[in-house]
Structure formats: C-alpha cells, structure tokens
N, C-alpha and C positions, 0 to 999 in steps of 0.2 A: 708061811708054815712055821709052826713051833716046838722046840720041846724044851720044857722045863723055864728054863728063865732063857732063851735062846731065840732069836728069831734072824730069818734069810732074807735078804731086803737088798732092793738098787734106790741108790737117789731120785729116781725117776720114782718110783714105785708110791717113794713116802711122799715127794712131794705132789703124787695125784691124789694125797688122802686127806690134802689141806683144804678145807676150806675155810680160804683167810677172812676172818671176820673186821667187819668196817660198822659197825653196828653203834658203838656207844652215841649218846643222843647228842653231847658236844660236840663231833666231828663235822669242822667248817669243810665245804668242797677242797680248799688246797689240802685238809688234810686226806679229804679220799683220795685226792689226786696222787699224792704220796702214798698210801697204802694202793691204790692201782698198780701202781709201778713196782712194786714191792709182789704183789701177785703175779704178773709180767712176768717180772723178772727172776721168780724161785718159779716159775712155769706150774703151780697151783692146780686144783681140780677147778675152783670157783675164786671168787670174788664176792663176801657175803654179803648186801647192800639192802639199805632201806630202799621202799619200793621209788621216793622221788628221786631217786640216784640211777635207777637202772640205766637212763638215756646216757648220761656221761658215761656208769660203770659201759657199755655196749660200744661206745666210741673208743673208751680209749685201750680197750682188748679184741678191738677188732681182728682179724685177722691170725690169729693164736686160737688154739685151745685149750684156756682159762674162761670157764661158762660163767654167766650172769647167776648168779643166785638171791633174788630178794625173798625178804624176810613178808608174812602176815599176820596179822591180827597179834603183832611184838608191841612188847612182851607180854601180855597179861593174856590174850588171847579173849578176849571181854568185849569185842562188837558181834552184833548178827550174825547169825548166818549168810543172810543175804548178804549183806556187805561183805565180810570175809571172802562168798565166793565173787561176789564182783571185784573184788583185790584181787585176785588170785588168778583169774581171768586175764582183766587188764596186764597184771605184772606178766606172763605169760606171752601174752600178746603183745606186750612192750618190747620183750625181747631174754626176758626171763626165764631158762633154761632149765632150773631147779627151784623151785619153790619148797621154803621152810614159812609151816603153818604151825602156828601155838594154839591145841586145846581150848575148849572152854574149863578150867581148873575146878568151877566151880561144880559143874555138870559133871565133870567126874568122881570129885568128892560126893556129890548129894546121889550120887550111884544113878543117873538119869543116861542109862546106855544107850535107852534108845535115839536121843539125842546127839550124844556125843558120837554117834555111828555115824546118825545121818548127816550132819555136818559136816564128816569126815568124808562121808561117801561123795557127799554133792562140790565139796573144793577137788577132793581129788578127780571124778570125771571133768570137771572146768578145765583143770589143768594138763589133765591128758588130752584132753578134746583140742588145745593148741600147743603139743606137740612136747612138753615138758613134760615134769616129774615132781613127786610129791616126798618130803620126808614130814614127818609128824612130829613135832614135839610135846613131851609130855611134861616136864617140868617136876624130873623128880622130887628134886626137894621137898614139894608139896605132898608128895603121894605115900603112901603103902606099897607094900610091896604087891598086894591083892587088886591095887589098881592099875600096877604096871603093868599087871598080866592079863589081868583083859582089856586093855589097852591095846597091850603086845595081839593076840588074839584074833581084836576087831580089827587090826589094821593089816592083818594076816590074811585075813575073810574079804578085805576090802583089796587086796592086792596093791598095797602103797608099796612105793620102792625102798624108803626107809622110815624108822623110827629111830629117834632124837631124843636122847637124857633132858637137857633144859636149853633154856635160849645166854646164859651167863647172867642174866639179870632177876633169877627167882629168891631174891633175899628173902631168909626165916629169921627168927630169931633163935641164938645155937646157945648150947648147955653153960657157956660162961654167962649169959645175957646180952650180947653184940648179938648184933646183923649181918651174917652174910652167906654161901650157899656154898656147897660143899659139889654141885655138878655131879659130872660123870663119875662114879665108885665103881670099886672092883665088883661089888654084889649086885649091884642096879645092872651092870653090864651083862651079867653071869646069865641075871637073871632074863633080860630080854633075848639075849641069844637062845636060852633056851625056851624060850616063848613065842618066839618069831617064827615063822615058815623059812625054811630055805632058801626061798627067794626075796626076803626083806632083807635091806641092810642095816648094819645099825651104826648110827654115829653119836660118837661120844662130844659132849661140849660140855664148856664149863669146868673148868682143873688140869686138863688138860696140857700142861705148860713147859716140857723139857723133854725133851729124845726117848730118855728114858720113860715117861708116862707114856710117849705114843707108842713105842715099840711094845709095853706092856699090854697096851688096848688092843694094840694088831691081834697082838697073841688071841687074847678072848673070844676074837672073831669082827671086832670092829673094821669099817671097812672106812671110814671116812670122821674125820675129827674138824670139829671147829676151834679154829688158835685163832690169838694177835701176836703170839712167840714167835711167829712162822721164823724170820729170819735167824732166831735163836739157835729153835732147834737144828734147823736145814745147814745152821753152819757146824754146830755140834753131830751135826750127821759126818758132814767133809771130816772134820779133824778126827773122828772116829773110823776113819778109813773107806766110809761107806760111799761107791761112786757108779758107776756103766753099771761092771758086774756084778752077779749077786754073791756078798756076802753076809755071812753069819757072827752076829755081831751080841754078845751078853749083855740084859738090862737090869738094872738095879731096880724090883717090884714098887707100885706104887702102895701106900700105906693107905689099909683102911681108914676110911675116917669116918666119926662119928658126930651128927649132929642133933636139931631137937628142932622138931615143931609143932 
C-alpha cells in the first residue's frame, strides 16, 4: 500500500517480488550455479532461467519455495507458434512453474491481433494445462503506447496471470544515436495498470535496479520485478530498516526517461 512517495513493506514481502534473472546469453553453468545460490539465499519469488537450465535450476532449489521460471521464444519472440507452444509445454513439464513468453514484436507492429491473440491463447492453455502460469512480455521499447493497450486488453480477455514491460534485451536505437533500452517507465507501467483486469499482474523488467526503483513500481501496482541487483537492493532493504515487520519506508521516484525508436 501507498501514499504519496511512501510505501509499507516486510523483507519477506519484497523479496517475493524478485524474480532473479540468470538470463544474459554468456552465463556458463558455474555462473547459474552462483546466481542459484544467490536466489536460495535472498529466498526470491523465482529463479529466471533459460529453458536448457530448468533441470539444474529444479535441483538445486529443491525443497524451498523459490519456483523455476524459464524464459520463451527470448528474446525477440521470432519462432512459430507451434514451437513457442511446444517450448512452453515441455518448459512446464520440465518442471517450470512460471513461464515468461516474448510476443511476436513484429505481429504486433503490423497490427495482426488476430495473431498475436492466438498465439497468446494457445501457449497460455499449454501452460496452464501442466499446472503453471503465464506472464506475457511485450517489449515495450518497441511499441506505442496504442499497442500496450491492446496488448494489456487481449491478455486481460485471455486471462494470463501477468503481463511484462520487456525481457532486458530489446535494444533501440535512443535520441543520442547509441543502443540501448530504457525497460520498465513510470508511463508504460501507469499505463498497463490501468489497462489490465484486476486479476493480471504486471511486472516490471528492465531498469529496474535499486530499492528505491522497486519500491516506486510497488507503488504503481506492480506486483513482481525482474532484477540481477537482487543482492543490492535486498541489502539496501536491511540497512534501511526494512525487516519481519511491516514498515513504511520513503522512496526517491524513478525519472521519466525518454527514448527513440
């Protein structure tokens, strides 16, 4: 709960709203193995993994309440259908708990709804069909704001459990001429909230990177963030007093930012 720049919160609370990302495409097994531990041990909502990861990610958080979440059709979202949903399937059936799907970007640019539904519709029943859950990414950087929302919409009509700003890897090119992506914004979030049913969640990724940015997302109504800061911020949680019980704690807002694509 919020007001103003203010938010109530237990250690417990934020660190079920992590889902720690293990995602970048260099990461050798000892480094998942180290970011595993790293999930463990901040006791995490997830564990964000590529889908050939899931069987280690499921070993080595046995026994904990830190769920499998692999990633599909990451990042560009640019295979079939079919295949997407037989990724989506298997990863599920491997032991995958949360399933994060990437859009096809392009289908939604060229306004091919009917597409981009069906696609949506058909990973999401796979995935609920072996007992998981679905978030959507849409990969704002690329879109409008007209395409978040019927995004937000279809995935409302489709009853997905969450929709997703980007996967951290949608580089554009921004108003100085460099490459790179601006994620989760205060507008893009405003807006999905209020474009969502009640019953979606919405998690933010992508900028996402200090106490103070997550506490500001809470506010919004985000319900679940994807970091690699986790350790950062979770300790900058403790030194800010934040621990069992719930206290109310002031965050310095995140800055709009503006880019170009």
């Amino acid at each position: 709960m919020s007001t103003d720049n203010t938010v109530t919160v237990t250690l417990s609370q934020l660190a079920k709203m992590i889902d720690h990302s293990l995602l970048h495409p260099t990461m050798t097994d000892s480094d998942i193995l180290t970011g595993l531990k790293i999930a463990r041990e901040q006791n995490v909502a997830t564990a964000c993994v590529k889908p050939y990861l899931i069987p280690l990610a499921k070993r080595e958080l046995a026994g904990i309440d830190v769920l499998v979440c692999p990633v599909i059709g990451f990042p560009h979202g640019n295979s079939t259908s079919e295949i997407k949903v037989q990724e989506a399937a298997a990863a599920a059936q491997a032991g995958g708990q949360e399933i994060d799907m990437v859009v096809n970007i392009g289908k939604v640019l060229g306004g091919d709804w009917e597409y981009v539904t069906r696609e949506i519709d058909e990973i999401n029943r796979a995935v609920v069909r072996h007992g998981a859950i679905l978030k959507v990414i849409f990969e704002n950087d690329y879109l409008q704001p007209e395409h978040i929302v019927r995004l937000c919409e279809i995935c409302t009509k489709l009853e997905v459990a969450f929709v997703k700003t980007s996967t951290g890897y949608g580089f554009v090119k921004q108003s100085d001429g460099s490459y790179n992506y601006l994620g989760a914004t205060v507008s893009d979030l405003k807006l999905m909230r209020k474009h969502s049913g009640p019953k979606v969640q919405i998690k933010a990724a992508g900028g996402v990177r200090t106490l103070d940015d997550m506490l500001h997302v809470m506010s919004l109504g985000v319900t679940r963030i994807g970091a690699t800061a986790t350790v950062a911020i979770l300790d900058e949680a403790r030194k800010r007093g934040i621990g069992k019980e719930p206290v109310t704690v002031t965050f310095k807002p995140m800055q709009e930012k503006a880019g170009g694509y």
